[in-house]
C-alpha positions as a printed NumPy array, in Angstrom:
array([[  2.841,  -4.704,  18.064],
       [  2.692,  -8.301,  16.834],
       [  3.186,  -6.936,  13.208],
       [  6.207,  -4.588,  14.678],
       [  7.301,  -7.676,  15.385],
       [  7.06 ,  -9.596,  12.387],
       [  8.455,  -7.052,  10.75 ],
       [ 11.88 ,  -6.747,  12.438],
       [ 11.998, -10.619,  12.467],
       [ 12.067, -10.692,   8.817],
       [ 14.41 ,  -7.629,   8.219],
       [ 17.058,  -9.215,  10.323],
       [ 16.848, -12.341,   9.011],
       [ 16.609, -10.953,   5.455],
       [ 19.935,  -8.597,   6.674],
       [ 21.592, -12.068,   7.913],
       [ 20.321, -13.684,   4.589],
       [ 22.213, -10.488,   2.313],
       [ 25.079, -10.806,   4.328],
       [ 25.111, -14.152,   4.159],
       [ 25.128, -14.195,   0.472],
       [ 28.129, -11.377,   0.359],
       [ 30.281, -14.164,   2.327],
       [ 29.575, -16.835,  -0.229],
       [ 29.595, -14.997,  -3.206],
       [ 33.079, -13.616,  -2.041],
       [ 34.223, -17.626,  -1.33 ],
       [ 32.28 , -19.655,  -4.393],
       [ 32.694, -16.708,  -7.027],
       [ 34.694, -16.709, -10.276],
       [ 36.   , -13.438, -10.872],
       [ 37.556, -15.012, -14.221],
       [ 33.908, -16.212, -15.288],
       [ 32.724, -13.836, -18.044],
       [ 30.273, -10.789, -17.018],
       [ 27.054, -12.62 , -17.905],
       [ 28.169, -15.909, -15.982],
       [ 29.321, -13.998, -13.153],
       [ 25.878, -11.966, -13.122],
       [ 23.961, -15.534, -12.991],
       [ 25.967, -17.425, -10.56 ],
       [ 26.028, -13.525,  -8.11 ],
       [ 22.655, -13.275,  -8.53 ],
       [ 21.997, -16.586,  -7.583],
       [ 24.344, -17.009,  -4.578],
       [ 22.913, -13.534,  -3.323],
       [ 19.159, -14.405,  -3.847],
       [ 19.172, -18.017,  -2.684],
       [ 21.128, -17.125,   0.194],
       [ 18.5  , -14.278,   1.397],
       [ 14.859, -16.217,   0.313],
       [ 16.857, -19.251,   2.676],
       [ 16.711, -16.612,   5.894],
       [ 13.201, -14.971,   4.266],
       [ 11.449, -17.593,   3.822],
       [ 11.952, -19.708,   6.587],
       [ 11.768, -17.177,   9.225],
       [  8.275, -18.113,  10.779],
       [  9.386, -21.912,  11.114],
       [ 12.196, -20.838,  12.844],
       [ 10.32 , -18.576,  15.438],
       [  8.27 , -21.569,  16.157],
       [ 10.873, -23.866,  16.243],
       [  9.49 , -26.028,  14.05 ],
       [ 12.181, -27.588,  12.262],
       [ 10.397, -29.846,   9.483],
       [  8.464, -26.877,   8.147],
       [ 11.601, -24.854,   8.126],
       [ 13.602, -27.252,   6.049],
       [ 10.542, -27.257,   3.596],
       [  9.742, -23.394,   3.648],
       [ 13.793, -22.667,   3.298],
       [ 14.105, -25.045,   0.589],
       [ 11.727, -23.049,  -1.812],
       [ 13.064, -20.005,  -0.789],
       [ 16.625, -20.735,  -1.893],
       [ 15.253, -22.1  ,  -5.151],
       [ 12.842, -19.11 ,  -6.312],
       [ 15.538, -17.392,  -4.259],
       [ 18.442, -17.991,  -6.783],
       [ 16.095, -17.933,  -9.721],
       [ 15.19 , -14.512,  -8.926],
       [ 18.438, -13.186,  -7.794],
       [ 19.95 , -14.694, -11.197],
       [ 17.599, -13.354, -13.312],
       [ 17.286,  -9.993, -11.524],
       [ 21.033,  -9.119, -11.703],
       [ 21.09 , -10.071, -15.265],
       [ 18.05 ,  -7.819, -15.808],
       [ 19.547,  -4.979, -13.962],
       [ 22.691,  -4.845, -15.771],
       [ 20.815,  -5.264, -19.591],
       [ 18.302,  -2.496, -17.952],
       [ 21.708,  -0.453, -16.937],
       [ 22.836,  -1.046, -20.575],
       [ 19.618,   0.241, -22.556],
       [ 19.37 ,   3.472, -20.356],
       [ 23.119,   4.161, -20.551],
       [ 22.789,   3.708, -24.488],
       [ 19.537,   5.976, -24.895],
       [ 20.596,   8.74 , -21.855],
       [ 24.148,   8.622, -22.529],
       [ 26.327,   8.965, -19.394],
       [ 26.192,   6.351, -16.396],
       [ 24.876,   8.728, -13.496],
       [ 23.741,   7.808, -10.461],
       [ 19.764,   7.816, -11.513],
       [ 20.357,   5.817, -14.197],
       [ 22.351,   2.818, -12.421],
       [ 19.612,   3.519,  -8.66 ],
       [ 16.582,   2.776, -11.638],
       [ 18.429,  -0.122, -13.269],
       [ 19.101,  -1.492, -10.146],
       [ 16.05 ,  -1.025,  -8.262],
       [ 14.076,  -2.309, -10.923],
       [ 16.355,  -5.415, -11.474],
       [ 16.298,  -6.383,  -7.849],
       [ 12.797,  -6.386,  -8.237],
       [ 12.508,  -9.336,  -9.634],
       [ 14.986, -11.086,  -6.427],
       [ 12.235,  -9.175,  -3.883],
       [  9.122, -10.591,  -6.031],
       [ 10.712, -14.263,  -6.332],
       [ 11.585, -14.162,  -2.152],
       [  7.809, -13.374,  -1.21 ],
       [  6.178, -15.703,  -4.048],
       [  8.5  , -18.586,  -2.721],
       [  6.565, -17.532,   0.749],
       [  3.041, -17.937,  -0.536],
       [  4.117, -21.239,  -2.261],
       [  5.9  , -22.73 ,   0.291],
       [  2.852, -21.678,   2.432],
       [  0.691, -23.287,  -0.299],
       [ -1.232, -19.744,   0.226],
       [ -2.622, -17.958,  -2.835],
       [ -3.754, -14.561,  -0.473],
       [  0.253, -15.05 ,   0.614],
       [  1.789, -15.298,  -3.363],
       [  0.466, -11.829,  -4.064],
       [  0.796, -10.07 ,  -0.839],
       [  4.393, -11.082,  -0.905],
       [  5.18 , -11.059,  -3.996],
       [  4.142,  -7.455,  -3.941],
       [  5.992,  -6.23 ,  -0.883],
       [  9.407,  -8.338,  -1.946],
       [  9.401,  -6.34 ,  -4.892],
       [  8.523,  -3.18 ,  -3.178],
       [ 11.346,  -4.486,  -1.198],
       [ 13.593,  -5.28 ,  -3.982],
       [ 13.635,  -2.121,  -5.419],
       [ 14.143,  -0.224,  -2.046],
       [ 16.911,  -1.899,  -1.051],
       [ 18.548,  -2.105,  -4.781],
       [ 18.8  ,   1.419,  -4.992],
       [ 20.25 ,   2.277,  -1.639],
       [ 22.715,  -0.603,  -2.385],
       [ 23.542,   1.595,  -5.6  ],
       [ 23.997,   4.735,  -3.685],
       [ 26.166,   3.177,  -1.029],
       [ 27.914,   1.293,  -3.685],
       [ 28.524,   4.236,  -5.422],
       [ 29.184,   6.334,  -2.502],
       [ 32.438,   3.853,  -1.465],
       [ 33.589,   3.962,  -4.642],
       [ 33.61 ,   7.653,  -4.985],
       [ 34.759,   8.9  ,  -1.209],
       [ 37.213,   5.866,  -1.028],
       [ 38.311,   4.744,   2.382],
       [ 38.697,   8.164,   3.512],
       [ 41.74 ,  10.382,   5.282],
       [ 40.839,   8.815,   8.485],
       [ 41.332,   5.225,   8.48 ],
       [ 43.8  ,   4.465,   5.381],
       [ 45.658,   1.918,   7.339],
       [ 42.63 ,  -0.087,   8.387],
       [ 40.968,  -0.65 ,   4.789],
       [ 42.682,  -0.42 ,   1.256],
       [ 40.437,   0.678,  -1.62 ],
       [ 39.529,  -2.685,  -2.78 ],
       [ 38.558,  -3.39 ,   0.67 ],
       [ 36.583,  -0.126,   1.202],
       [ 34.597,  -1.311,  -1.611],
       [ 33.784,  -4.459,  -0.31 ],
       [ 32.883,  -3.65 ,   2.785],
       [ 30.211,  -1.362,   1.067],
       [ 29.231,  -3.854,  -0.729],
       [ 28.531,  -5.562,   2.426],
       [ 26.711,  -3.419,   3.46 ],
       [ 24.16 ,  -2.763,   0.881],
       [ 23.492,  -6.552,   0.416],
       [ 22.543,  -6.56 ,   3.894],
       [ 20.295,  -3.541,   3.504],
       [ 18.683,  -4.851,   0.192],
       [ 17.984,  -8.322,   2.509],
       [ 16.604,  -6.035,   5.465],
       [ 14.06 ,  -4.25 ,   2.627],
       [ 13.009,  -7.148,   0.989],
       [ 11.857,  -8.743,   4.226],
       [ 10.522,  -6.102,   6.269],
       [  8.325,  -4.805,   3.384],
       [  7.092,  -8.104,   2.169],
       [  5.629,  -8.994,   6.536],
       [  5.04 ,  -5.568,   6.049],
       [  2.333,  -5.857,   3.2  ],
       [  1.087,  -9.148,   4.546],
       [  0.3  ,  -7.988,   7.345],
       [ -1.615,  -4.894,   5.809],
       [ -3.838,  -6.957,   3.496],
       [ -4.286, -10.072,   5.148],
       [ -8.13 , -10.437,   6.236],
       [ -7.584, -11.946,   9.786],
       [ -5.792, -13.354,  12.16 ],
       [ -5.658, -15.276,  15.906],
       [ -2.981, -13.894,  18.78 ],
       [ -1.905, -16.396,  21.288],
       [ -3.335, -14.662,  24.47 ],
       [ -1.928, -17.651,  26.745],
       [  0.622, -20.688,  26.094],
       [  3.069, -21.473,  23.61 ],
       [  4.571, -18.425,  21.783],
       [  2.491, -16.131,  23.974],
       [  1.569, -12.662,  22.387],
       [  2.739, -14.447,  18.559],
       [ -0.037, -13.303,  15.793],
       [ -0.684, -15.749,  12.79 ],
       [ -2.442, -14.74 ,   9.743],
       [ -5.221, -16.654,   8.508],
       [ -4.654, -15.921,   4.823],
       [ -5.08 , -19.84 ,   3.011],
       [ -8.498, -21.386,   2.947],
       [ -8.052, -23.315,   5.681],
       [ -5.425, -23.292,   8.665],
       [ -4.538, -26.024,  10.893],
       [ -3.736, -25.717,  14.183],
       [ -2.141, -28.588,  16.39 ],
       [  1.088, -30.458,  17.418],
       [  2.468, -31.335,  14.505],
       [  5.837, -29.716,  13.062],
       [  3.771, -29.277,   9.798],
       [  1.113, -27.2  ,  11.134],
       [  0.002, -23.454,  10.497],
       [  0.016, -22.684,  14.048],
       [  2.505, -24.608,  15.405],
       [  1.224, -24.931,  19.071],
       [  4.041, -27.338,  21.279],
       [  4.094, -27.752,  24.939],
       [  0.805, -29.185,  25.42 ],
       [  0.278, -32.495,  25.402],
       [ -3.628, -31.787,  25.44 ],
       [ -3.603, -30.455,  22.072],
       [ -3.479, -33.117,  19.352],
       [ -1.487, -32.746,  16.511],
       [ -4.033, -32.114,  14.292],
       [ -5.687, -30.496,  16.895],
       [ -7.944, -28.686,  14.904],
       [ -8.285, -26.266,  11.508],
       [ -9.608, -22.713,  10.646],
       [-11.804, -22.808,   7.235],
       [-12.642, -19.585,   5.536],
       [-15.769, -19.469,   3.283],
       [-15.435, -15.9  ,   1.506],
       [-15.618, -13.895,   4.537],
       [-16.905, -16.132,   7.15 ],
       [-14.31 , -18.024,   9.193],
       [-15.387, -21.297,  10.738],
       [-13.434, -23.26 ,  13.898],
       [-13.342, -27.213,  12.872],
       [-12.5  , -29.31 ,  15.719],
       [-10.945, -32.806,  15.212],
       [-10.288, -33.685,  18.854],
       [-12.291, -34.335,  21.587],
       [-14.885, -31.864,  22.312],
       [-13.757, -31.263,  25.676],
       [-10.366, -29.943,  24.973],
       [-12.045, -26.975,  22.511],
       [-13.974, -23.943,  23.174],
       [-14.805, -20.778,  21.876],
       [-15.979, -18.506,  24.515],
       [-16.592, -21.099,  27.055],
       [-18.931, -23.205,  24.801],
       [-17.056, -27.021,  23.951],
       [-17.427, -27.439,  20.194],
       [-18.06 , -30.941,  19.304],
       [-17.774, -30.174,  15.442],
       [-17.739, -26.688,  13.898],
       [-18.657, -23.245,  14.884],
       [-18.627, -19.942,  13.296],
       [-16.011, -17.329,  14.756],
       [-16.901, -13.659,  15.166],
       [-14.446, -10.921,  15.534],
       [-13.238, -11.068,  19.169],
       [-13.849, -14.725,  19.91 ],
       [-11.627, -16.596,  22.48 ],
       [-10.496, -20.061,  21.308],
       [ -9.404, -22.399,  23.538],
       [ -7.13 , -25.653,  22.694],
       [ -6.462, -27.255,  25.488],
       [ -4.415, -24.939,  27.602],
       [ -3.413, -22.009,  25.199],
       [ -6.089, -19.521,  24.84 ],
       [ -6.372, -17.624,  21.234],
       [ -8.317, -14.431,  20.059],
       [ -9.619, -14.467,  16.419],
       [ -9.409, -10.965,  14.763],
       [-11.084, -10.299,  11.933],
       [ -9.385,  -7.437,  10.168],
       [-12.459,  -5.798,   8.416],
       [-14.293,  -5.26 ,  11.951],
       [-11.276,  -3.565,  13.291],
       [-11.248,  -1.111,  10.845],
       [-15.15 ,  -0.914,  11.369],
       [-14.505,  -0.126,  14.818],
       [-11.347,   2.841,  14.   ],
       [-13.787,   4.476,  11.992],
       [-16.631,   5.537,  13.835],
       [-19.689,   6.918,  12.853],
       [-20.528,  10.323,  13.739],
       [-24.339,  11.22 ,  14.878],
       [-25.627,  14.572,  14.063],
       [-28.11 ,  15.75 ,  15.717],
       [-30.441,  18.837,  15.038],
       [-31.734,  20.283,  18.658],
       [-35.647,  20.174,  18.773],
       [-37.558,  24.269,  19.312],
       [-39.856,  23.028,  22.166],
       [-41.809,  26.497,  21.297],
       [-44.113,  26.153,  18.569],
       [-45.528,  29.408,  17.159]])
């Protein structure tokens, strides 16, 4: 459920971020510029405009404004970078295929796309890991943003294409003229290509990252953070992993998470008495298991180690051969 969750934060805000980036390209762009500088400054409206919304989507959901300002601020840089360099791809990818296929049919211009949208989804989720200062994070998302990318590029392509094709249609040709018909498609696919590129990149996080602690009671109650950097701080403060406000028992560098291959060990920096795992204080560190219940001052947290979970789905199976009780 928590991952449900994370994903269909991220696809809206990546939705929000594409359409986002249809409104400014449509205010801020040059349709006089020539077809390479309109390609650079599209791309780069459209990409900045969805790693903005990508990237900073966790900050937001724990309304921790600081950390927003710095995740968003990477994501509109690798953002536009990408989204610049993707669109220019896609079209010189568009070009080569067109020249050794011949004809511009729909696979060719879904493939160019796709694959030059890639390079927007990749530059989204690396921005992610950097921001997060996360190495586990820089592949995992930069993996699912271009899984992402290339999704959502080619249904932009076929809905693009689609509009063009059917027009507005016998049934509302006083509502939308062609041009706008187009548009509106246009629209449309950006937002779908943002949706993708988020939803796929929580969406392979979430598969690969090695463990994680759910809020069982307090602040953000039921929220599930990954613990994919080498160490995780927990606490207060706006700049913190796990952002946990409300509680004025928990410090604000309350305390960290420090993983040592595959072992995961609880380092407490406040007063013993205000952290426990399983009922015990811890006056310095202690080792977590799968299952374990930390407490920081009020808000109660479960660590979940992913590799025992899927110990615990796959269950062995006992054979047993049935003993003759007659001997011969």
């Amino acid at each position: 459920m928590a991952l449900l969750a994370r994903i269909y934060f991220n696809a809206v805000f990546g939705a929000l971020g594409g359409l986002l980036g249809w409104l400014l390209f449509g205010a801020f762009g040059d349709p006089g510029a020539s077809e390479v500088r309109q390609w650079l400054i599209g791309g780069a409206i459209i990409g900045g405009s969805i790693g903005y919304c990508v990237a900073g989507v966790e900050a937001l959901r724990d309304r921790a404004l600081v950390r927003f300002c710095r995740l968003a601020s990477y994501g509109v840089v690798f953002g536009a970078l990408g989204g610049a360099l993707g669109l220019w791809l896609g079209e010189q990818i568009n070009f080569v295929l067109v020249a050794d296929f011949g004809g511009r049919n729909s696979l060719v211009a879904l493939l160019a796309r796709g694959l030059g949208w890639m390079v927007l989804g990749s530059a989204v989720g690396l921005s992610e890991g950097i921001a997060a200062r996360s190495l586990g994070r820089v592949s995992y998302g930069t993996l699912g943003g271009a899984l992402g990318g290339f999704v959502g590029g080619a249904v932009f392509v076929l809905l693009y294409r689609w509009a063009v094709e059917q027009g507005p249609g016998a049934t509302v040709p006083l509502l939308l003229s062609p041009d706008r018909w187009t548009a509106l498609a246009g629209a449309v696919g950006l937002v779908v290509l943002g949706a993708c590129i988020g939803a796929l990149s929580a969406l392979v996080q979430g598969v690969f990252q090695p463990a994680s602690v759910r809020v069982l009671r307090g602040w953000q109650e039921g929220r599930e953070y990954p613990l994919d950097k080498a160490t995780v701080q927990l606490g207060r403060d706006e700049g913190a992993d796990i952002a946990l406000f409300r509680d004025m028992k928990i410090e604000k560098r309350h305390a960290a998470i420090r993983r040592d291959r595959d072992n995961f060990v609880l380092c407490n920096h406040a007063p013993p008495a205000q952290t426990q795992v399983n009922g015990q204080t811890v006056v310095d560190e202690c080792p977590l298991e799968d299952g374990d219940r930390i407490q920081v001052g009020d808000v109660v947290l479960r660590f979940q180690l992913k590799a025992a979970r899927a110990k615990r789905r796959i269950r062995p199976v006992m054979i047993t051969q049935p003993v003759n009780q007659l001997t011969s």
